[in-house]
N, C-alpha and C positions, 0 to 999 in steps of 0.2 A: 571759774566755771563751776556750776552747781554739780554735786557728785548724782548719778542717779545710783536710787537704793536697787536692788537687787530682787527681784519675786524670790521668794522659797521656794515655789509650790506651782505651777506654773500648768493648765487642762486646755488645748487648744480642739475643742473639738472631738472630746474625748468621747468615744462609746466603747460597753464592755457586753459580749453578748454568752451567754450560756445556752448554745444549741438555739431553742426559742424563746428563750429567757431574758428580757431587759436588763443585765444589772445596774448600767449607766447610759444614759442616751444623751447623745452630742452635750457634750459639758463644756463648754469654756467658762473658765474661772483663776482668779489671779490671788494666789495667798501671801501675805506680806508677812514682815517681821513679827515679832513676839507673840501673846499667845491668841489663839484663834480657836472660837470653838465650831465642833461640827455638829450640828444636830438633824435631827430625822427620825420617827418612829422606824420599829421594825420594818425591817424590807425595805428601807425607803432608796437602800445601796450605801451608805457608810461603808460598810464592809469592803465592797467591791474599789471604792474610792481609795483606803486606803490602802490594798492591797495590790491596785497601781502606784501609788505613790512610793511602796515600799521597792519595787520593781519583783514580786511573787508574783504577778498578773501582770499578761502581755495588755494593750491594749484593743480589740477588735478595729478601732478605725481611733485614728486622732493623733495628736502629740502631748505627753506628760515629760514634763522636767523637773528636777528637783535641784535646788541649785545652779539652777543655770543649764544644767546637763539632763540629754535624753538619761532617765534610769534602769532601763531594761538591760542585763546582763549589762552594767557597769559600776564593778566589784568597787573602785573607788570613789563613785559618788555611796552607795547603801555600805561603805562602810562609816558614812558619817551619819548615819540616820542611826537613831535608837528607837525601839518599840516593844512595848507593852502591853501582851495580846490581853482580851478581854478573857478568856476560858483558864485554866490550869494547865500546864506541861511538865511537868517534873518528873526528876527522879528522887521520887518522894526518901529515899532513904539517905540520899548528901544531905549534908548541912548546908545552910544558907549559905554560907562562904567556900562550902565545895563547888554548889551549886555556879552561882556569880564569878568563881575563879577557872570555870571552866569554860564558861560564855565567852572569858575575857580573854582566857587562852585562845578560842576558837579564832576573838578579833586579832590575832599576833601577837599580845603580849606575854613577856614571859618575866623570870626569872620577879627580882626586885619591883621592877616598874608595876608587872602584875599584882602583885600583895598590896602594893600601895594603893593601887586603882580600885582593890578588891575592896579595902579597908575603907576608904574614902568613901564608895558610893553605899556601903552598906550604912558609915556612919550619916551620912546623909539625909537618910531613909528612915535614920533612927533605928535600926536592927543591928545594931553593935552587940544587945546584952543577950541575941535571941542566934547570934551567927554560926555558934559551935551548936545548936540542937538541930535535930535534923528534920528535914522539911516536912514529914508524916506527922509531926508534932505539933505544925503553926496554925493557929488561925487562921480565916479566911482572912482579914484586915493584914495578916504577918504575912500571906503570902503576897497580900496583891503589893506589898511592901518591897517585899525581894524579887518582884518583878520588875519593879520600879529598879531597885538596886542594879538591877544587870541590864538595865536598857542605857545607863548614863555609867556604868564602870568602862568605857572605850570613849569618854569625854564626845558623846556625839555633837553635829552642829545644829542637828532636827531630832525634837524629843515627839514621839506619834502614841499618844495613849489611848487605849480604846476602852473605854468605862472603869477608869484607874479607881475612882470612887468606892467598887463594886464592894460590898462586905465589912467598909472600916466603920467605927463609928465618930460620933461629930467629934470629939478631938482629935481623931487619925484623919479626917476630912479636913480638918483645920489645919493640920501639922504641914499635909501633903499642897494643900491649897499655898500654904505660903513658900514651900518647897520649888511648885512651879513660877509663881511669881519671882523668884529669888534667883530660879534660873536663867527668865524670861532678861530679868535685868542685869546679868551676865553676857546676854548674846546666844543664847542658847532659844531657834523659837522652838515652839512647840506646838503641835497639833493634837485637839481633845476631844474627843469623842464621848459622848454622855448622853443618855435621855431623861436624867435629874437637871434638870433645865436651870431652876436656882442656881445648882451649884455652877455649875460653868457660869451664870452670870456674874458669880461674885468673883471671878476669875479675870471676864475679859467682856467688852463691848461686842470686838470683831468676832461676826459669825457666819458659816457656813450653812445655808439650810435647806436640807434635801429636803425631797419625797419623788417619790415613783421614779427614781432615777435623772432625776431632773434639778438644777438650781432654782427654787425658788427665791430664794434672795441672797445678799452676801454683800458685806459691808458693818457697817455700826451699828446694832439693831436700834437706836433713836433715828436715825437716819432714815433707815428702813420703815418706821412707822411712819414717817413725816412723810413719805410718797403714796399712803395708803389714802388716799384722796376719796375713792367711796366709800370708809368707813368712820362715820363721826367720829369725833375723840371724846373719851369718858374722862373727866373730873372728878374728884373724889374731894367732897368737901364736910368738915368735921364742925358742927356747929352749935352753939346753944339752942337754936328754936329754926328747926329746919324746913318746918311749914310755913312759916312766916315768909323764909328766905326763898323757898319756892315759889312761892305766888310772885313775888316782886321777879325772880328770875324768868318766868313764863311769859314776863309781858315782854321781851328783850327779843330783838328778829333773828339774834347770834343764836341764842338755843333754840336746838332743836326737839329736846327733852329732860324733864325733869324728873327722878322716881327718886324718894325717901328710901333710905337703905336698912337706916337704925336711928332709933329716939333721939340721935346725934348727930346723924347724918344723912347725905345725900347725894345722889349722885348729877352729873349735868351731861349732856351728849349736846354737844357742837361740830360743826366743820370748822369755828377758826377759833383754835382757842388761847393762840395769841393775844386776841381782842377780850374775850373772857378773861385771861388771868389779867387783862391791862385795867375792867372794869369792874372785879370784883372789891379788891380793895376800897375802891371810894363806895362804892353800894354800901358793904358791912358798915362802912363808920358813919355813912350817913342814916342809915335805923337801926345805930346802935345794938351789933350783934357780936358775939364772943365766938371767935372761929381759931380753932387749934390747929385747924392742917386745911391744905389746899395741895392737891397732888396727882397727877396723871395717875390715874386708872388702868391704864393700859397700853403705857409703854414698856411695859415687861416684857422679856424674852417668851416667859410664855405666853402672853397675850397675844403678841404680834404669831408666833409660831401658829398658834391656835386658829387664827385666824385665816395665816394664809396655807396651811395643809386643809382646811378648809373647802377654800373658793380653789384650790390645784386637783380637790380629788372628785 
């Protein structure tokens, strides 16, 4: 018998209301294994999403589960969940490892097992040499570090980050990016929240994507472009002589337009451009043109995003 996988994450209809305030309206939405990004400009309700998730927020109408289990006031489903708020909360005069050893306390550990758990996630984090100075002293990248460090010292099974990125720079982006990936392929998933859009893409496919309290989409984002049916697909082609290759491409019923971009390039808008990448190849070779790159245009995260907060607002 085939096993079935489990949701993590689990919105049956969810709404969240503040007085007359939308912060979620009827969400259903199914979150799976490993990592998953959520995106949404400001206000879009991130916040509110994950603040049901985390069971901090009841829900006004609906069903959320985490694990399988309702999470509202249920101490052992949110003690396997770790989170990493987006803002500052410290007592800025612990050290990092006061800090993280008190978190850890809070989740039941004590004695031996705690120092272990304490050491482990700090070294993890990479804040092993920063752990005896005290937290008034860290960088914004050190803190968002030892936040990280105290959301995974209680071994969680759901890691919820909400703009973990915030203040490192690109090696500390780098370190933590492969940080999550390394969890991810442990069994640990985890839920990210960013509106540096790149970076979550170089993270994970599977996305979340609010606005106005609403799913706009959710799944693969290649997936997600491929159902956007009124919006041509852009082409991105790198060429020696792209006037040439224009004229020849305008007579073709597949495109729908052509615009030069750079001395080198060009771009192509289609609705099928299966049939394009199947006829470009023989065109170039047959009037002998020098082409370096052929590459969607606008199946990026942010493209598709761009598009469809869009045509939602």
């Amino acid at each position: 018998m085939c096993e079935i996988e489990l949701a993590v994450i689990e919105l049956d209809k969810v709404s969240k209301w503040y007085g007359e305030v939308i912060g979620l309206n009827n969400v259903t939405a199914t979150i799976g294994a490993g990592i998953t990004g959520l995106v949404g400009p400001n206000g879009a309700g991130k916040s509110t999403l994950m603040g049901l998730t985390m069971g901090q927020l009841h829900p006004s109408k609906g069903v959320i589960r985490v694990l399988g289990q309702k999470v509202w006031n249920a101490p052992a489903v949110l003690s396997q969940i770790g989170y990493c708020p987006e803002g500052d909360v410290f007592w800025l005069n612990l050290t990092g490892s006061q800090f993280v050893g008190f978190l850890a306390k809070q989740s039941g550990m004590s004695g031996r097992k705690r120092r272990e758990a304490v050491q482990k996630a700090i070294e993890l984090t990479g804040m092993t040499s920063y752990a005896g100075r005290a937290i008034k002293g860290y960088s914004k990248g050190m803190r968002q570090r030892i936040k990280i460090a105290q959301a995974l010292v209680h071994s969680p099974r759901l890691l919820i980050l909400d703009e973990p990125f915030t203040g490192t720079d690109p090696v500390g982006r780098h370190e933590l990016g492969n940080l999550f990936r390394s969890l991810a392929e442990q069994g640990v998933d985890v839920l990210i929240s960013s509106h540096v859009l790149h970076e979550v893409e170089a993270l994970t496919s599977q996305m979340l994507m609010i606005d106005h309290g609403r799913i706009i989409a959710q799944g693969d984002v290649h997936t997600v472009r491929g159902t956007m049916h009124d919006r041509p697909h852009a082409i991105r082609v790198r060429v020696d002589q792209p006037r040439r290759l224009a004229i020849y491409l305008a007579g073709l019923d597949i495109i729908t337009g052509v615009k030069i971009t750079a001395p080198d390039a060009l771009m192509i808008e289609t609705p099928s451009p299966e049939q394009v990448y199947q006829q470009l190849p023989g065109l170039i070779l047959e009037k002998g043109l020098t082409v370096s790159e052929i590459a969607a245009a606008d199946e990026s995260l942010e493209a598709v995003f761009d598009y469809l907060t869009r045509r939602s607002g």
